[in-house]
C-alpha atoms as one frame of an Amber mdcrd trajectory, in Angstrom:
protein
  25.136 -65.928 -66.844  27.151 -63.719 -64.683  26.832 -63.288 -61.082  23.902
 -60.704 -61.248  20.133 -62.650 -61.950  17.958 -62.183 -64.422  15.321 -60.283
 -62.011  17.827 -57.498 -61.007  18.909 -57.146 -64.296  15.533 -56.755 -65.416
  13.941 -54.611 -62.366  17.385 -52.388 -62.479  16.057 -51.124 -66.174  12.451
 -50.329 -65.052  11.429 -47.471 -63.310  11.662 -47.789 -59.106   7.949 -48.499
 -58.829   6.693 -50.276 -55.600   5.304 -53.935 -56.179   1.701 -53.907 -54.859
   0.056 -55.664 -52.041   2.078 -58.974 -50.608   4.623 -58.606 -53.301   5.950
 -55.576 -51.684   7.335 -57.886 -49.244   8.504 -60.830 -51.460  12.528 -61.199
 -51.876  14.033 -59.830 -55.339  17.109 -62.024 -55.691  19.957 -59.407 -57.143
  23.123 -61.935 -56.726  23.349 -66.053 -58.009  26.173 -66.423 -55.024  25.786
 -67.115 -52.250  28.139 -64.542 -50.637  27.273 -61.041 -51.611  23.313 -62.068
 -51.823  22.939 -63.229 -47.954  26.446 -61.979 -46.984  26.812 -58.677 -47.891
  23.391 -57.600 -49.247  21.210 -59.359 -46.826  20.714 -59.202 -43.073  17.759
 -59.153 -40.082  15.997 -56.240 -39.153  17.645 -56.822 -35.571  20.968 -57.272
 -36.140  22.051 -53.675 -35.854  20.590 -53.404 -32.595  22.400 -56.829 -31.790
  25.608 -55.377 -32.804  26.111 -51.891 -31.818  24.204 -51.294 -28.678  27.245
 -53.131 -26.829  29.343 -50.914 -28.869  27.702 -47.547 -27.397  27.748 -48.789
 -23.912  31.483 -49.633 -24.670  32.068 -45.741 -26.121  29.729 -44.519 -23.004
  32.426 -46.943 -20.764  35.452 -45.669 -22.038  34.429 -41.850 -22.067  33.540
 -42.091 -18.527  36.821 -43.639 -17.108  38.318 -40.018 -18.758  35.464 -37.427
 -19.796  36.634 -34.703 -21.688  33.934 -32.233 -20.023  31.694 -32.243 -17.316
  28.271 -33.439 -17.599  26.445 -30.128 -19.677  29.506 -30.335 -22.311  29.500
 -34.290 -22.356  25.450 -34.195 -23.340  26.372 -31.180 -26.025  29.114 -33.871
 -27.514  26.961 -36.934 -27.372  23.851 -34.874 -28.953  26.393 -33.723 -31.835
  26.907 -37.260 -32.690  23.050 -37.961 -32.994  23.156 -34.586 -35.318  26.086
 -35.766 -36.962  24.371 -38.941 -37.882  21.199 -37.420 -39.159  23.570 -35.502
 -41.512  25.403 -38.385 -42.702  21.725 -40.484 -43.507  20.643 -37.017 -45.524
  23.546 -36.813 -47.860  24.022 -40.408 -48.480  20.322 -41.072 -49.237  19.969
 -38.019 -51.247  23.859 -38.070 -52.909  24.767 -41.702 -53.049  21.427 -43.410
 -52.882  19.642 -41.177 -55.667  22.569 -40.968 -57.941  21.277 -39.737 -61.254
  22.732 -42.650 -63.785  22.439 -43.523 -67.282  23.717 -47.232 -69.282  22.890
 -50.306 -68.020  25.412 -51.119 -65.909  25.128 -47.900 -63.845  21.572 -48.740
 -63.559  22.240 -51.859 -62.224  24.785 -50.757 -59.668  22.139 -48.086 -58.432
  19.758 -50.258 -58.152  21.620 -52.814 -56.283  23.058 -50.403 -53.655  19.215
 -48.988 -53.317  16.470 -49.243 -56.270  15.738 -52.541 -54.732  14.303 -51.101
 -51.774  11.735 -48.978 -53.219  10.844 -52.135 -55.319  10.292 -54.102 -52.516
  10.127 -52.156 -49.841   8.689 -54.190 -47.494  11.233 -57.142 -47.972  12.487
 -57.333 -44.013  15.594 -58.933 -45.314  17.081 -55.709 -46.906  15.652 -53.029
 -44.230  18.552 -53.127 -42.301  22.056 -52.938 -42.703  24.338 -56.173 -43.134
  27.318 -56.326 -40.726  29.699 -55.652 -43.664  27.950 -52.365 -44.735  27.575
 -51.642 -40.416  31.780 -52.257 -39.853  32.878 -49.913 -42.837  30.394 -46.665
 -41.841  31.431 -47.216 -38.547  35.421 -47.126 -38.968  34.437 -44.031 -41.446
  32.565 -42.294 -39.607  34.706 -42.844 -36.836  38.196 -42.041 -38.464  36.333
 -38.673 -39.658  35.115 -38.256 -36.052  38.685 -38.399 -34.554  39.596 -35.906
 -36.736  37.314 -33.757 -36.180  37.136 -33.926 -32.062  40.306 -35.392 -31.093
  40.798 -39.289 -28.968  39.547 -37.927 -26.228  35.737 -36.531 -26.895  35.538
 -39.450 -29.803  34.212 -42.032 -27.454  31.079 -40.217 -26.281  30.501 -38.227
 -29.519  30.667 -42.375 -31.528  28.406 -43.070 -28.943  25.868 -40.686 -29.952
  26.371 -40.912 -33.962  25.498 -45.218 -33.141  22.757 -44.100 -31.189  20.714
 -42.048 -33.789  21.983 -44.858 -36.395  19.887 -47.389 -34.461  17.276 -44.681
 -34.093  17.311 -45.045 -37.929  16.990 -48.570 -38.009  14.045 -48.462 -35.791
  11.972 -45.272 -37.249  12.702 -46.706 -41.207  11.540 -50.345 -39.750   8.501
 -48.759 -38.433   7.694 -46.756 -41.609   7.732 -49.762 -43.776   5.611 -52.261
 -41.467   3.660 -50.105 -38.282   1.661 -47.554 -37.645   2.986 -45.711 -34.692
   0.777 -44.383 -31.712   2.683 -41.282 -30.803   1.921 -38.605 -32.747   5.427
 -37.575 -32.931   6.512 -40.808 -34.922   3.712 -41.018 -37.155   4.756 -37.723
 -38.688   8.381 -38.721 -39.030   7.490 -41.814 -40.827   4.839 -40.110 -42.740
   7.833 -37.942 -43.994   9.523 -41.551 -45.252   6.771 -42.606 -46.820   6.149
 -39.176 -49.224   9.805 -39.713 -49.841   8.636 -43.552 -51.668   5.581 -42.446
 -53.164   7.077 -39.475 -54.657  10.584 -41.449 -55.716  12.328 -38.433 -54.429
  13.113 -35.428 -52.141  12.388 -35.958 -48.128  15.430 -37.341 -47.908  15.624
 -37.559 -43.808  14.634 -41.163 -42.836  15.129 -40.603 -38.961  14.170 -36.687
 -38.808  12.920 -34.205 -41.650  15.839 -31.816 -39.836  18.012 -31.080 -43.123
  15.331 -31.435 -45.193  13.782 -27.973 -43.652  16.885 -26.872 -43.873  18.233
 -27.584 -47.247  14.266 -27.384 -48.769  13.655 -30.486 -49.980  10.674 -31.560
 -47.593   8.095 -30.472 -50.426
C-alpha cells in the first residue's frame, strides 16, 4: 500500500489541470498517515497570521531597544526584507515549485510539494503554510539574513521579510476565493490567476515585481 494513496498517485501522473466547479475545493488526500497528511501537509488559512505576527512585533521590539540606524535607514532595512521576501516566493515558485521532472516517483514528489494545488486549488486546507514548512523558511531565511546584514540590522530586516510573507498569505488567499475592491489588488491577483490557467510563468504570487524584471509576466 505504501504511505502515499491511491488519488495522489494517480493525480501526480496526470497533467496539473484544475478540477471544475465545487471540486476545486474538495480535499485530495496525498498521505494514508496521519502525520505528514494533517501535520506537515495540512494547515488553516489563518495560522500564519496566528503565528508570526507576534514574531514581527517581537523583531520590531528587539530592534528598537538597539536600532542600527535612525528612522530613514531603519524603513530602507525593513522595506529590504519585504523585497527580500518577494524574491525568495519568485525563485521558489518558479525553481522549486515548477521543477521540470520525469519517472514516477519524481512526479509524485512534485506534485506533493505543489501539483496538488493547482489540482485543487481552492482546497483552504493547503493554501497556507503548515507550521513545520513556516519554522524551517524562517530559521533559513533568517540564518541567510544574519549573514548577509549582521545581529544587529537582522531584527528589523526579519521583521520585514515576515511581513511581506503574511502579505503572501493574504493576496494568494484572496486570489483563490475573493474578488478584491481595490483596484490595486485585483490586478495582483489577476497576475496569480494567469499564472494557474496558463500552468506556468507569472511566477510572483504577492507582486508581479521580478516577473517584469526577469520577463516572465507574458
Amino acid at each position: 500500500m505504501g504511505p502515499i494513496t491511491d488519488e495522489c498517485l494517480e493525480a501526480s501522473a496526470a497533467p496539473w489541470a484544475a478540477r471544475e466547479g465545487a471540486r476545486a475545493a474538495e480535499r485530495l488526500r496525498l498521505f494514508r498517515d496521519f502525520v505528514p497528511e494533517h501535520l506537515i501537509f495540512r494547515g488553516h488559512p489563518a495560522l500564519p497570521f496566528v503565528l508570526i505576527t507576534p514574531v514581527v512585533g517581537f523583531c520590531l521590539e528587539r530592534y528598537a531597544e538597539r536600532p542600527a540606524h535612525g528612522l530613514l535607514g531603519s524603513a530602507l532595512l525593513f522595506a529590504l526584507g519585504v523585497l527580500g521576501w518577494t524574491l525568495v516566493e519568485y525563485l521558489m515558485h518558479r525553481f522549486l515549485f515548477h521543477v521540470r521532472v520525469s519517472g514516477p516517483r519524481a512526479k509524485v514528489i512534485a506534485f506533493i510539494v505543489h501539483g496538488h494545488h493547482h489540482v485543487t486549488p481552492r482546497e483552504p486546507s493547503r493554501l497556507a503554510a503548515t507550521p513545520v514548512q513556516i519554522v524551517s523558511l524562517a530559521l533559513l531565511l533568517g540564518g541567510l539574513w544574519q549573514l548577509a546584514v549582521g545581529p544587529l540590522r537582522l531584527p528589523i530586516v526579519m521583521a520585514g521579510t515576515l511581513a511581506g510573507y503574511l502579505a503572501y498569505e493574504a493576496i494568494h488567499h484572496l486570489a483563490h476565493h475573493d474578488q478584491p475592491k481595490s483596484p490595486v489588488l485585483r490586478a495582483i491577483v489577476q497576475h496569480h490567476r494567469r499564472h494557474h490557467d496558463r500552468g506556468e510563468g507569472r511566477w510572483g504570487i504577492s507582486s508581479p515585481l521580478w516577473d517584469w524584471v526577469f520577463r516572465t509576466h507574458r
